[in-house]
DRENDREN-894505 format. One record per residue: x, y, z of N, C-alpha, C in turn; residue in one letter. Coordinates in steps of 0.05 Angstrom, whole numbers, plus 32768, in hexadecimal, padded with zeros to 4 digits. Layout:
REM residues N
XYZXYZXYZA;...
This chain:
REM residues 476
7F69825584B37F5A826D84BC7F48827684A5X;7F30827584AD7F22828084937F2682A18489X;7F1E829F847A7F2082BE84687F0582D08470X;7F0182EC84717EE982F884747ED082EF845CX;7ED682E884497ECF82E984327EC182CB8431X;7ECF82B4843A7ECB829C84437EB38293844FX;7EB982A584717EA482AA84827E8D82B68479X;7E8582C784677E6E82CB845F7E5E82BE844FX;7E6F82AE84387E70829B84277E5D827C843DX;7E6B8279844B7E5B825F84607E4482638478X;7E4B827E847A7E338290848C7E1F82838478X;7E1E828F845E7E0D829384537DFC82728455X;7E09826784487E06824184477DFE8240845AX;7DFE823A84777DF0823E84867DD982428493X;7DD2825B84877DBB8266848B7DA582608480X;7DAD824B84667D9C8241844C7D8F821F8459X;7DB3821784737DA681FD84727DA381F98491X;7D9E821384A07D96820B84B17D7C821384C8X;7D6E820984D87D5B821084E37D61821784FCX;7D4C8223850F7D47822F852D7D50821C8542X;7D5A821E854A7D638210856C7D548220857FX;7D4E820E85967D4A822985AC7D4A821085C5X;7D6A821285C47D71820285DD7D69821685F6X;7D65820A86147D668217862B7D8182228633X;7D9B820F86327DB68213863C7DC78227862DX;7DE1822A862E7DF0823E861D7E0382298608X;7DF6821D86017E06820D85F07DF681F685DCX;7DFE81F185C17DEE81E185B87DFF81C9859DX;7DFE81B585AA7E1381A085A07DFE818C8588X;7E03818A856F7DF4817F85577E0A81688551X;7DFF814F85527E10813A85407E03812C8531X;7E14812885117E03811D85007E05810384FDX;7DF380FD84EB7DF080DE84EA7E0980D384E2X;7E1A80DD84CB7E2E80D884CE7E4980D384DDX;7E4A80DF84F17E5780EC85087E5080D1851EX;7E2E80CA85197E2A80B6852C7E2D80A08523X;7E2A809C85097E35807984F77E5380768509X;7E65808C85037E82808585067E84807E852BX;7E77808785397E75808385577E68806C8561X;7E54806485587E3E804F85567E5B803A854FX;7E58803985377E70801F852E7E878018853DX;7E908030854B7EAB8028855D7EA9801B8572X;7E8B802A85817E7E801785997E747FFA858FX;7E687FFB85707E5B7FE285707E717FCB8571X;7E8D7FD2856C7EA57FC585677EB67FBC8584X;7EB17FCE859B7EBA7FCD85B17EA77FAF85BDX;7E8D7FAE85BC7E857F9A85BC7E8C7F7D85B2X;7E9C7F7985A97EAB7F5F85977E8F7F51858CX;7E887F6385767E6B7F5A856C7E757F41855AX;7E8A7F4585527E8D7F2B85327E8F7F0C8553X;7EA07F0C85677E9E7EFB85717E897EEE8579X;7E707F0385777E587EFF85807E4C7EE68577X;7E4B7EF185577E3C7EF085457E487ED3853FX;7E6B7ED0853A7E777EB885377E687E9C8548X;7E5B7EA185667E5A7E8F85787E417E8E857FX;7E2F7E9685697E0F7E9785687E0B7E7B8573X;7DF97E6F85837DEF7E4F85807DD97E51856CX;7DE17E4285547DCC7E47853B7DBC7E258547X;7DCD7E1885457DBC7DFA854D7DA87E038565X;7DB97E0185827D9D7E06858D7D867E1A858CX;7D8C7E2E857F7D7B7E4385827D607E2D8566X;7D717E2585557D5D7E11854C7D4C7DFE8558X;7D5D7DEE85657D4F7DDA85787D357DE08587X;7D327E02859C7D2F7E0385A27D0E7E14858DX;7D187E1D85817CF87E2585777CEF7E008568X;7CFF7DF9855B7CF57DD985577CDE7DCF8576X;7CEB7DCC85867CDF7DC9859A7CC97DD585A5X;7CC77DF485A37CB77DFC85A67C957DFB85A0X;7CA17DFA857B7C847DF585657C867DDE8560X;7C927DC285737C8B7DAC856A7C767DA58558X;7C637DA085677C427D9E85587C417DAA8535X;7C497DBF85317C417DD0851C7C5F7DBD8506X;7C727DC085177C8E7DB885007C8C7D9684F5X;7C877D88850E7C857D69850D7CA77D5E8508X;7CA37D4385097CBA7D34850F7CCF7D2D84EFX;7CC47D3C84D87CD47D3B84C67CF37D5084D1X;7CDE7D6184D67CFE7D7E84DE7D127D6D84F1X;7D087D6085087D127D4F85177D287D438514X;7D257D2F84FC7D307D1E84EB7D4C7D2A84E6X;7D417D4D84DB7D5B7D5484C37D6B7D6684E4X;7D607D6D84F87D717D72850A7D837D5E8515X;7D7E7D4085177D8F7D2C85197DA87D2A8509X;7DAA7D3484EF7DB97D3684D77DD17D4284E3X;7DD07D5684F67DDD7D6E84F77DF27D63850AX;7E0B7D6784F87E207D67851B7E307D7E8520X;7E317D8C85157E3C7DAB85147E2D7DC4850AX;7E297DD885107E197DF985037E277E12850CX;7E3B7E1785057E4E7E29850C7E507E4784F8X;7E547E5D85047E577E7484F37E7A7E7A84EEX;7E777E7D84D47E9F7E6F84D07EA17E9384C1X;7E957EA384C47E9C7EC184B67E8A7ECE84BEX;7E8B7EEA84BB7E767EFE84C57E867F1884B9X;7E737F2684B77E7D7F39849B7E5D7F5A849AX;7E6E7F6984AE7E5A7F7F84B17E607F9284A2X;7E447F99848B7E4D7FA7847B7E387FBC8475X;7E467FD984687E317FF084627E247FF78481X;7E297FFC84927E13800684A87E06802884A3X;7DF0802184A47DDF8043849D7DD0804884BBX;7DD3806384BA7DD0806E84CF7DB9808C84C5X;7D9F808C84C77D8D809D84C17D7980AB84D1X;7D6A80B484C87D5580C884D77D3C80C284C6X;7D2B80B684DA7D0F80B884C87D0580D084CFX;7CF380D884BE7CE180E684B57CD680EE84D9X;7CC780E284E87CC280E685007CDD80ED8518X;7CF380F085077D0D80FA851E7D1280E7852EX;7D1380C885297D1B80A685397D3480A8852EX;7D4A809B852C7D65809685317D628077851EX;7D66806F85117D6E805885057D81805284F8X;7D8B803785097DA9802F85097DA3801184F3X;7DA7800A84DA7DA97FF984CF7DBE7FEB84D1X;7DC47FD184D87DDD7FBF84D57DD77FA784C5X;7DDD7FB084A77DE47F8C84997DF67F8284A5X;7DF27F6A84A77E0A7F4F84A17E0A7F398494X;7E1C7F2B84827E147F11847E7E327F09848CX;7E277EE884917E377ED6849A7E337EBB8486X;7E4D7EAE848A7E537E9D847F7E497E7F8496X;7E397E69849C7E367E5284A97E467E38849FX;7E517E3084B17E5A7E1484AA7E457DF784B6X;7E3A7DED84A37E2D7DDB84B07E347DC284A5X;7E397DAC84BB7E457D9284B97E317D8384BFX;7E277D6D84A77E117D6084A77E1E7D3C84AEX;7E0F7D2E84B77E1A7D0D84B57E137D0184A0X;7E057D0784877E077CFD84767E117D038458X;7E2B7D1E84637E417D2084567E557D268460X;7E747D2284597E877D2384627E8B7D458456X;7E817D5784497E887D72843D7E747D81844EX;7E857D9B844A7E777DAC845F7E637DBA8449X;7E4E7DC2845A7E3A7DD5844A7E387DEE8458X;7E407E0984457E417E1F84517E257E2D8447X;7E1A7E3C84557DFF7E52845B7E0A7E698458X;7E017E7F84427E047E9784447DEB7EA78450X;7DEE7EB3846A7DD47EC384787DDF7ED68471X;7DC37EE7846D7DC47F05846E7DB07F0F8478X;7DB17F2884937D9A7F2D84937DA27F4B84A6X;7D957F5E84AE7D967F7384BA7D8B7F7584D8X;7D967F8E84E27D967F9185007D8B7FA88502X;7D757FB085047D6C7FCC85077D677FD68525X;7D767FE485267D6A7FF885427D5F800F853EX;7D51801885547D42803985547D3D80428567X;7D518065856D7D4D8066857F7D3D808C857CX;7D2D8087858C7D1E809985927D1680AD85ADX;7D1D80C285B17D1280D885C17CF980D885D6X;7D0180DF85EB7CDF80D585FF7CE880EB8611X;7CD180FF86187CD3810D862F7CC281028648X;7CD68105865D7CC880FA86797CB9810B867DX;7CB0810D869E7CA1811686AC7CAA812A86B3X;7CBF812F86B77CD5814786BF7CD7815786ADX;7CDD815186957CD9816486767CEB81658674X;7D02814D86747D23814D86687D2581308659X;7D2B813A863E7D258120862D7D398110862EX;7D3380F586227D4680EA861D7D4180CA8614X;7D5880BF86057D5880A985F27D47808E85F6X;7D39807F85E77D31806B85EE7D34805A85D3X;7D3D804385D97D4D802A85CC7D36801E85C2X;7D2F801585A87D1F7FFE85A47D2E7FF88588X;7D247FCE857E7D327FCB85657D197FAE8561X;7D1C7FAD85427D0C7F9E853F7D1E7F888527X;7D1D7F6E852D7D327F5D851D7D207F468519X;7D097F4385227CF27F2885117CE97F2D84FFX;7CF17F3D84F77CE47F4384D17CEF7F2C84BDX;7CE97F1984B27CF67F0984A07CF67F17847FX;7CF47F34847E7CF77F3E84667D157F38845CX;7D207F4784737D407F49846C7D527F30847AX;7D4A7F18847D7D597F0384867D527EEB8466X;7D6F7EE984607D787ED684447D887EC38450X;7D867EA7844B7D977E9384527D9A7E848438X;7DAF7E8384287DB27E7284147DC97E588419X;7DC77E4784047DE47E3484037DED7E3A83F3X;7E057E4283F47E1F7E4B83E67E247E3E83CEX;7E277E1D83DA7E2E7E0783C07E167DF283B9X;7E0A7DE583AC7DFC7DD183A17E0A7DB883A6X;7DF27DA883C07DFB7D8883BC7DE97D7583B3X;7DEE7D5B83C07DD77D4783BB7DBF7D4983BCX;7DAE7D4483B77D917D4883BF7D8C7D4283DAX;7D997D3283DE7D957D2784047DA07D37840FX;7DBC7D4B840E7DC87D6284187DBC7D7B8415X;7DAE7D7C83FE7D9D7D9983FE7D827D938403X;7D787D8784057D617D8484197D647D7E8437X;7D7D7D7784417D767D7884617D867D94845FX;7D947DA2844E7DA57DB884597D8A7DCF8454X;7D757DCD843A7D627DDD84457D4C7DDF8456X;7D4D7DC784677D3E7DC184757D457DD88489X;7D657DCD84927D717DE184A07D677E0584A3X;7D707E1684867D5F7E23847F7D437E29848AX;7D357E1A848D7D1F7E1A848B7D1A7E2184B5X;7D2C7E1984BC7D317E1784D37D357E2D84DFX;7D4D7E3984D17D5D7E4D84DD7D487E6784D9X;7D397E6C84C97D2B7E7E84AF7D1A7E8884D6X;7D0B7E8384DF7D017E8384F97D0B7E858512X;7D2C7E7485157D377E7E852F7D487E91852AX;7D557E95850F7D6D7EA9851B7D5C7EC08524X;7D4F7ECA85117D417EED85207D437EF28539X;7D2D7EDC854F7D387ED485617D507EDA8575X;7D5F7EC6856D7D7C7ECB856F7D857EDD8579X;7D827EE985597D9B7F0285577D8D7F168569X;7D767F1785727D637F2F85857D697F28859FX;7D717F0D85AB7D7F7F0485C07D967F0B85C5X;7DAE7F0185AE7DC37F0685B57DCF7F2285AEX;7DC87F2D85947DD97F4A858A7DC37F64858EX;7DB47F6085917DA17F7B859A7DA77F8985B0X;7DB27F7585CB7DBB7F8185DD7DDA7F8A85DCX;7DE07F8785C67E017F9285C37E007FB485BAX;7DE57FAB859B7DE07FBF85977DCC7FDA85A0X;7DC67FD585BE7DBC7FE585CA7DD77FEC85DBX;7DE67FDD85E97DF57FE985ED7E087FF585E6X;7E0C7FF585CA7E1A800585B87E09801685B7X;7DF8801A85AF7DE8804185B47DF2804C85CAX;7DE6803B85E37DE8804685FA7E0880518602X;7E1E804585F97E35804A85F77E3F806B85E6X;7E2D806885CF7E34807385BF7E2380A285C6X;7E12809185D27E0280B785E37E1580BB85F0X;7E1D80A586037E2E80AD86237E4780BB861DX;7E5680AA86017E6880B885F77E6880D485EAX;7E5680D985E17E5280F985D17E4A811185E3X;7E2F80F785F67E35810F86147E4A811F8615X;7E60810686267E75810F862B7E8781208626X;7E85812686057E96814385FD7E92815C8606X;7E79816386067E85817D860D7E838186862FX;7E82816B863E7E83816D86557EA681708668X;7EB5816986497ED78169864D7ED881868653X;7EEA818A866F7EEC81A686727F0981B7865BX;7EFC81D2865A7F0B81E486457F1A81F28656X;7F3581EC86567F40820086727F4B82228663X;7F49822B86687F5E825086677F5E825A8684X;7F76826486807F82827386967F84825C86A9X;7F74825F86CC7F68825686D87F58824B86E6X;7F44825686D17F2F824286C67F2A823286B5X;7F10822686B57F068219869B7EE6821A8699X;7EE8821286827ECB820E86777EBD81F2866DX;7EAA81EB86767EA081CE86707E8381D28670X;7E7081BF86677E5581BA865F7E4D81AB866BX;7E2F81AB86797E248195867A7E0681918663X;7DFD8182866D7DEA817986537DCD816E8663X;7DBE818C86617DA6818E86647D8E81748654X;7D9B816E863E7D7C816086347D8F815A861DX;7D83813686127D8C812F85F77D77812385E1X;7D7D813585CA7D60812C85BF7D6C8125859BX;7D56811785907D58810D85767D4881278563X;7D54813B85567D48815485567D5081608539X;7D45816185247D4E816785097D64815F8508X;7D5D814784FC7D76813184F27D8E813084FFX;7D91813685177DB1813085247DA981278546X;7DB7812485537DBB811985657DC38136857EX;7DB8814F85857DB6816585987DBB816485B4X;7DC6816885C07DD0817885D77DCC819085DCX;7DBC819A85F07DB981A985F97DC181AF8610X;7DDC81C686147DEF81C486267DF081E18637X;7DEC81DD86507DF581ED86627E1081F08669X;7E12820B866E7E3C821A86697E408214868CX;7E54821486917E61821386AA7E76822686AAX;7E7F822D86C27E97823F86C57EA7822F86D4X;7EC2822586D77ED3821786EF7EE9822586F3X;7EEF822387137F06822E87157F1B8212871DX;7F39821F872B7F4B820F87357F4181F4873FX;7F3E81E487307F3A81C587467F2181BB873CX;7F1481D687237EFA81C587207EE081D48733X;7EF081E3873C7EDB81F987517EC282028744X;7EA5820187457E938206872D7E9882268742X;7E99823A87237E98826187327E7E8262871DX;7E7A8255870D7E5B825F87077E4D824886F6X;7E32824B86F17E27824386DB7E0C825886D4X;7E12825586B97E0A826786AC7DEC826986ABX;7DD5827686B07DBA827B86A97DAE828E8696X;7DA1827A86867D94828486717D858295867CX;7D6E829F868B7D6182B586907D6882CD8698X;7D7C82CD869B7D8D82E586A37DA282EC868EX;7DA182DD867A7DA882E286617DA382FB864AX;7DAA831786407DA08323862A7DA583188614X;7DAB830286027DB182F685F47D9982E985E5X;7D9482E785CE7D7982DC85C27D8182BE85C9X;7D6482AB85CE7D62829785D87D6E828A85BBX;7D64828B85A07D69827985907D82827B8588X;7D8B8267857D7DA4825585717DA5824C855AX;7DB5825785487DB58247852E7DC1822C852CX;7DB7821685287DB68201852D7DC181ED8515X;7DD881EA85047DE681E684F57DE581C984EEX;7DDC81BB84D07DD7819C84CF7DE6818D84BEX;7DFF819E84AE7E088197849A7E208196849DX;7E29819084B87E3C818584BD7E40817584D4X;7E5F815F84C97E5A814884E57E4E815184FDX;7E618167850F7E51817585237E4E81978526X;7E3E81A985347E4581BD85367E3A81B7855BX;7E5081D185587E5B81D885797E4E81F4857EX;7E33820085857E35821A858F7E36822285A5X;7E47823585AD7E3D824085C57E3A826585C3X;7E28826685D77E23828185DC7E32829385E3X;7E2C82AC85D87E3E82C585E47E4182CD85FDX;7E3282CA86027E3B82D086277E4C82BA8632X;7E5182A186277E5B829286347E7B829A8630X;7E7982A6860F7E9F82A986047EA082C98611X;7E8E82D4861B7E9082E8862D7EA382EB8646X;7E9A82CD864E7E9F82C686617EC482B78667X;7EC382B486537EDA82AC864F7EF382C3864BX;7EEB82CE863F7EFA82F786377EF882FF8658X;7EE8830486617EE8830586797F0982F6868DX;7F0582E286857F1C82D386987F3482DB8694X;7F3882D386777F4F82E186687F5782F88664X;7F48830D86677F5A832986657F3F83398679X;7F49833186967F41834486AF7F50835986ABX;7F45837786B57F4B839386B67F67839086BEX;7F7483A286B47F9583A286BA7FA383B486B4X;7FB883BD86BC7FCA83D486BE7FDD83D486A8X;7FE383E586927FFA83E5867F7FFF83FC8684X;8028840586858033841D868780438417866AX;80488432866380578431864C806A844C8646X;808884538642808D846886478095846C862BX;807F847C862B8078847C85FF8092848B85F8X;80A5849D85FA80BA84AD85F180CE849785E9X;80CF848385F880E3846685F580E3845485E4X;80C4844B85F280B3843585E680AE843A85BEX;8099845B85C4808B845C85A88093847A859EX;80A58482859B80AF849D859C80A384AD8587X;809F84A2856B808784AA8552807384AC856BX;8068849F856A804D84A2857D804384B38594X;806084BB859D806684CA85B6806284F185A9X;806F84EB85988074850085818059850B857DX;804684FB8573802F850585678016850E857FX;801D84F98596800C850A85B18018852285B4X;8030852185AD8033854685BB802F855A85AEX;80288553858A8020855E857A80058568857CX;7FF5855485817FD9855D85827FD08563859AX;7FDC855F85B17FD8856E85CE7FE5858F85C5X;7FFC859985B87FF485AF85B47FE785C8859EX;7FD385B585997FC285C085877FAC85C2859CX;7F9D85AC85A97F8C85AE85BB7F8C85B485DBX;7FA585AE85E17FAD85B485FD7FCB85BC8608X;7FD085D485FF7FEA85E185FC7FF985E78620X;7FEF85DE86327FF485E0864D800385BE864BX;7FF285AB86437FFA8591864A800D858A863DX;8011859E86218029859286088040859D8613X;804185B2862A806185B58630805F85AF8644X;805285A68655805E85938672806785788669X;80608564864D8067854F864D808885548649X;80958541865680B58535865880B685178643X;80DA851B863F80DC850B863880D984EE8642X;80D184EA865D80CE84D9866480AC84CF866FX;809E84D38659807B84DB8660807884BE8667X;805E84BD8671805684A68673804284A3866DX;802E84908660801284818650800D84648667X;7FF8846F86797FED845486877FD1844A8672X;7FCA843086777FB3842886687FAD8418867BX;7F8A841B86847F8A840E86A47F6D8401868FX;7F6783E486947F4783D786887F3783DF869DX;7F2383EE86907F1483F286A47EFE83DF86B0X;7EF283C9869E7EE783B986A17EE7839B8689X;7EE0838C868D7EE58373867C7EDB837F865FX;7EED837686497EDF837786307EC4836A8626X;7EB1836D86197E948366860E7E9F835E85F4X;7E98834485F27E98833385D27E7B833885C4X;7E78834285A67E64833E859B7E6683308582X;7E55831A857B7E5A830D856D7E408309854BX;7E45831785437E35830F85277E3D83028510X;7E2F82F584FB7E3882E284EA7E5982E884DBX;7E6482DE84E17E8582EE84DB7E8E82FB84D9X;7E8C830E84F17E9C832185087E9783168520X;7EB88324852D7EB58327854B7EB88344854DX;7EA88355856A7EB0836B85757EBB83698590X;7ED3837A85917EDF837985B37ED5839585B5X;7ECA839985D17EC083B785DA7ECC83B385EEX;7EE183C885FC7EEE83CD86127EEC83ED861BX;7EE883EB86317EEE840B863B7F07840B864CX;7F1E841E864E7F348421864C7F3F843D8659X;7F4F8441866E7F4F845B86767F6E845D8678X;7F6E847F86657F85848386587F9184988668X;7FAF8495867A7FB284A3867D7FCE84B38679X;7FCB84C486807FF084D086727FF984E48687X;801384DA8695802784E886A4804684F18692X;8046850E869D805185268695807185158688X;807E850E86AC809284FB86AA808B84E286B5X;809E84D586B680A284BF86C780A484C686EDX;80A684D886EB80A284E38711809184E98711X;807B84F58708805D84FA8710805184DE8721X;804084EA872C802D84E3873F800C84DF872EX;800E84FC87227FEE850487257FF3850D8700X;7FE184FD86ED7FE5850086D57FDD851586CEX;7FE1851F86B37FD6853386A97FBC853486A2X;7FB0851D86967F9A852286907F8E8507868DX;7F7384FE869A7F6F84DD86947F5384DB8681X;7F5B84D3866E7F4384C6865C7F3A84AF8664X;7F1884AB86577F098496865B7F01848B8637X;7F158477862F7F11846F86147F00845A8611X;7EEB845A86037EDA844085F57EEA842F85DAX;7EF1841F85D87F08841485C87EED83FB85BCX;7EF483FC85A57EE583E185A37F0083D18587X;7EFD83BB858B7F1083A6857D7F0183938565X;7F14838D85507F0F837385357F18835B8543X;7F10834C854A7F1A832C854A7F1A831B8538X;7F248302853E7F2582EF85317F2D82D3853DX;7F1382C785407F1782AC85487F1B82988538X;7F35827C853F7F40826D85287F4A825A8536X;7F52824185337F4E822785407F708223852DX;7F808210853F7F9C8202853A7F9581E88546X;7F9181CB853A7F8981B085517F7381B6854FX;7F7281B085747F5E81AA857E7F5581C38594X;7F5C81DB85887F6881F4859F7F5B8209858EX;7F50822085937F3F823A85987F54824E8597X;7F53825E858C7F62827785897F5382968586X;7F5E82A885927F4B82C685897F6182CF8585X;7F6482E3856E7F7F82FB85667F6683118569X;7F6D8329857A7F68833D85737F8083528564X;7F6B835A85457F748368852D7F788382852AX;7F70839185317F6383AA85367F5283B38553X;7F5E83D185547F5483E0856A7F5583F68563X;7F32840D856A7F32842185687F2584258581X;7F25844A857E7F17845485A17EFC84638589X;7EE7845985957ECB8467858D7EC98476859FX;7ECF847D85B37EC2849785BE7ED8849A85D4X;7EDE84B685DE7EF484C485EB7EE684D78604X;7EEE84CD86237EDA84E9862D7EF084EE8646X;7EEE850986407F09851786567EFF850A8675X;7F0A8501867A7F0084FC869D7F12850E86B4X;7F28851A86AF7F34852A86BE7F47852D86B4X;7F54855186B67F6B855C86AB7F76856786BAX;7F98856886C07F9F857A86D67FA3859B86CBX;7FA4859F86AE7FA785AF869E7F8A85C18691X;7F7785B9869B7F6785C8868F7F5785B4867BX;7F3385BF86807F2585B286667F2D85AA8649X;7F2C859E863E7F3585A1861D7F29858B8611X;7F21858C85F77F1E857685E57F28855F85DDX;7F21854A85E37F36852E85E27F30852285C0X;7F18852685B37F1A8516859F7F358519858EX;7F3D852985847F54852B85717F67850F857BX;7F6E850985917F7784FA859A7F7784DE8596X;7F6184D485837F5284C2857B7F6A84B08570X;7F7384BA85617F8984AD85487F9C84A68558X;7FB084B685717FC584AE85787FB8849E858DX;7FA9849A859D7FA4848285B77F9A846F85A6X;7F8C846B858A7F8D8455857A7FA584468578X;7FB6845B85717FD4844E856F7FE0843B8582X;7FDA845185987FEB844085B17FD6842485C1X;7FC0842985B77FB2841485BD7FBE83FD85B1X;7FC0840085997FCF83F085877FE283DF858AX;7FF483ED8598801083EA859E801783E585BAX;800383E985C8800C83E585E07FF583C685E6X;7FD583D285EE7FC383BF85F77FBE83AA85E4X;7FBE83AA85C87FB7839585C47FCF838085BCX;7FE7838885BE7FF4836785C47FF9835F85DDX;7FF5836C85E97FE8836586047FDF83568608X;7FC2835486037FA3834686017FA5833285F4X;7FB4833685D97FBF831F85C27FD2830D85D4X;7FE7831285DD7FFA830485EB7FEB82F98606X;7FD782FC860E7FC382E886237FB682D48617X;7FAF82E585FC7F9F82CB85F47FA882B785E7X;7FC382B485DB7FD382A785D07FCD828C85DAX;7FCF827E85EA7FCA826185F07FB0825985E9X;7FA0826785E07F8A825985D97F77824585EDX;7F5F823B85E17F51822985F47F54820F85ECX;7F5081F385F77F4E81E285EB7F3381D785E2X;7F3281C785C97F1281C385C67F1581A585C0X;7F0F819085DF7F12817685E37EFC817685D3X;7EE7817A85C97EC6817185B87ED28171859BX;7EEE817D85957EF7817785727F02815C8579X;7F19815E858E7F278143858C7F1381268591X;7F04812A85A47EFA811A85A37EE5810E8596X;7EE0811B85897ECE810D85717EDF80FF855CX;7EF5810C85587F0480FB854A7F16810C852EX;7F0C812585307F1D813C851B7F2F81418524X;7F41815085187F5E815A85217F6181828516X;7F45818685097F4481A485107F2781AD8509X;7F2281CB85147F0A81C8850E7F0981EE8502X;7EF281F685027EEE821284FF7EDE82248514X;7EE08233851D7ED88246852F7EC78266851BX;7EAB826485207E9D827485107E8E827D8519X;7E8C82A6851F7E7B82AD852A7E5F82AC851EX;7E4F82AF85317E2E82AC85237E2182C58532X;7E0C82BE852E7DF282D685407DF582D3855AX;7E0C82DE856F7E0682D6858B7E1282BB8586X;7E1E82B685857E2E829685877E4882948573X;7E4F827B85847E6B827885717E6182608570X;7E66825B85517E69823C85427E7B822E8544X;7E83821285487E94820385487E8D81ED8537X;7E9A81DF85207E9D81CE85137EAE81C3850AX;7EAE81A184F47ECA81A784F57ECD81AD84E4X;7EEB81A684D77EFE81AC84BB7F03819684B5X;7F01819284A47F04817784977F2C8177848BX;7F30816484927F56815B84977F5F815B847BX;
């Protein structure tokens, strides 16, 4: 759980490294390049790329440009393809993959490899091995349709013979190293080729694997109470150096029932979003949406309390200051009084760079005894609350800390007009003591946050911002 002190400390950092968002939806999902190396790689792996690569046809893909540029190659190359009775890839070895952002906001996926070749010639009984090396570049880049909802487009370019090296490992005869660089000389033209035939389409569909999957997080529903909360994903774009979602909030009930989705125009909430780059991912969502959630969790509700029992100090000091201000109501109360606390309407979350506020209105009322009917006198309290949001796993937590009443207004007395503020200090109390472990004890189970687990952390941090809560992770 961070410290106050903490939170302002990273607020601050923040603010230094980050720029404007101004998603349409209530939600705004950033993943970094790093974040996408480690996702990219797992998909590129699901593919059984080394088997790929192991079962290249290096011969015919030779043969076949041989054949092609007959005319231009002539019948020496010919000759040294006769030589050949084996061309096999006996290792493969993917290493360093970088994952960047150019300058124009494209996506580039670098993949070295070298491989080790076994080639078996007829005019030696020893094998001659080929060290290749050469790279796999993809790029993927951003395109808005016609509709005005963007989204990814795949291109890679692997005929470059900058970055393609084929050496021989060991030194033979002159007759062995001249048909084995003949070979060379061969390959130097088809693999590019090749490898744009056979592994380009792995590695597109490893991208393509790799959006569908990140999609998918925060589309995992967030259940509380009996509801939940889930995202969909308006538009995906390649957008100051990370990989953006821009996510519309949903409301669900029992079964998945959609009870709302949320619209920005009907929103008072400022459209922009601080848009966070300096870490694997950040998770925002908007205030109205964790509004919305307070909402589910602590609907208006009834608390009785028979304070003489319960909070007897406390009981003590209402009857103290009722007869200083209201000497009719201080001797009808019994030992058996009673303190109702009815919500009058859902609490309001406000959220600025590390704070939370709970604003509740609250109606206080107080019977003589426990046989009354008709209280003595009912207050209308404005209460506002300290929170504190904090993550355990993969799970969301709010403690509310503190509760005071900002403003007190008599709404009916059976005893006569009188002044309620003095009152201030003891319905703090019982606020205290009564409503907020209450509220606390609802919120106790927390939310779950499938977008930590599934990315692959095991905890993260929960940080208010301007109108939004941050989500990122914590490093293990």
């Amino acid at each position: 759980m961070l410290q106050p002190w903490a939170l302002a400390l990273l607020w601050g950092f923040l603010i230094m490294s980050s720029v404007q968002a101004e998603p349409g939806g209530q939600g705004l999902l950033n993943v970094s390049p790093k974040l996408l190396k480690k996702v990219f790689l797992q998909e590129f792996d699901n593919q059984d790329t080394i088997k790929i690569l192991k079962d290249l046809p290096l011969y015919d893909a030779m043969k076949s440009n041989y054949m092609t540029n007959l005319p231009v190659i002539g019948n020496v190359v010919g000759n040294i393809l006769t030589q050949i009775i084996g061309l096999n890839v006996n290792t493969v070895n993917i290493k360093n993959l970088e994952v960047t952002f150019t300058e124009s906001d494209h996506l580039q996926i670098k993949i070295p490899f070298d491989m080790v070749a076994v080639l078996n010639l007829a005019i030696t009984d020893k094998l001659v091995e080929l060290h290749i090396e050469s790279d796999i570049i993809a790029e993927v880049r951003t395109v808005i349709g016609q509709a005005g909802q963007s989204h990814l487009v795949f291109s890679y370019s692997t005929e470059s013979l900058s970055n393609l090296q084929i050496n021989l490992l060991q030194k033979f005869s002159f007759t062995v190293n001249y048909v084995a660089n003949g070979v060379i000389e061969l390959l130097m033209p088809a693999l590019p080729k090749l490898l744009k035939k056979e592994i380009c389409p792995v590695v597109q569909k490893a991208i393509g694997n790799m959006a569908d999957r990140i999609e998918n997080w925060p589309t995992l529903p967030m259940p509380f109470g009996q509801k939940s909360l889930s995202f969909e994903v308006l538009s995906s774009t390649l957008a100051d150096k990370s990989f953006q979602l821009d996510l519309n909030a949903k409301l669900l009930g029992p079964g998945g029932k959609l009870i709302k989705i949320f619209n920005e125009s009907k929103s008072d909430i400022p459209q922009k979003i601080p848009k966070v780059g300096t870490f694997d991912f950040s998770f925002v969502v908007r205030q109205d949406v964790v509004n919305a959630i307070f909402e589910t969790l602590l609907p208006p509700e009834e608390l009785m309390v028979l304070l003489e029992n319960v909070l007897p100090e406390i009981a003590r000091q209402l009857k103290s200051v009722l007869n200083k201000i209201n000497p009719k109501a201080h001797e009808q109360l019994g030992s058996t009084q009673i303190v109702k606390l009815l919500s009058q309407d859902f609490p309001v979350v406000s959220l600025k760079p590390g704070t939370v506020k709970l604003s509740q209105v609250v109606v206080f009322e107080v019977f003589a005894t426990n046989k009354d009917n008709v209280p003595l006198f009912t207050l209308g309290i404005e209460a506002t609350s300290d929170g504190q949001f904090y993550t355990e796993g993969h799970r969301l937590f709010f403690n509310i800390q503190r509760i005071s009443t900002d403003r007190i207004h008599l709404m009916n007395s059976s005893t006569g007009l009188f002044s309620p503020e003095l009152l201030g200090n003891v319905i703090s109390q019982i606020l205290f003591s009564v409503l907020l472990p209450n509220q606390n004890g609802i919120l106790r189970n927390g939310i779950p946050l499938p977008i930590v687990k599934e990315s692959g952390f095991q905890q993260a941090k929960a940080i208010p911002i301007q109108g939004a809560l941050l989500i990122i992770p914590a490093k293990s």
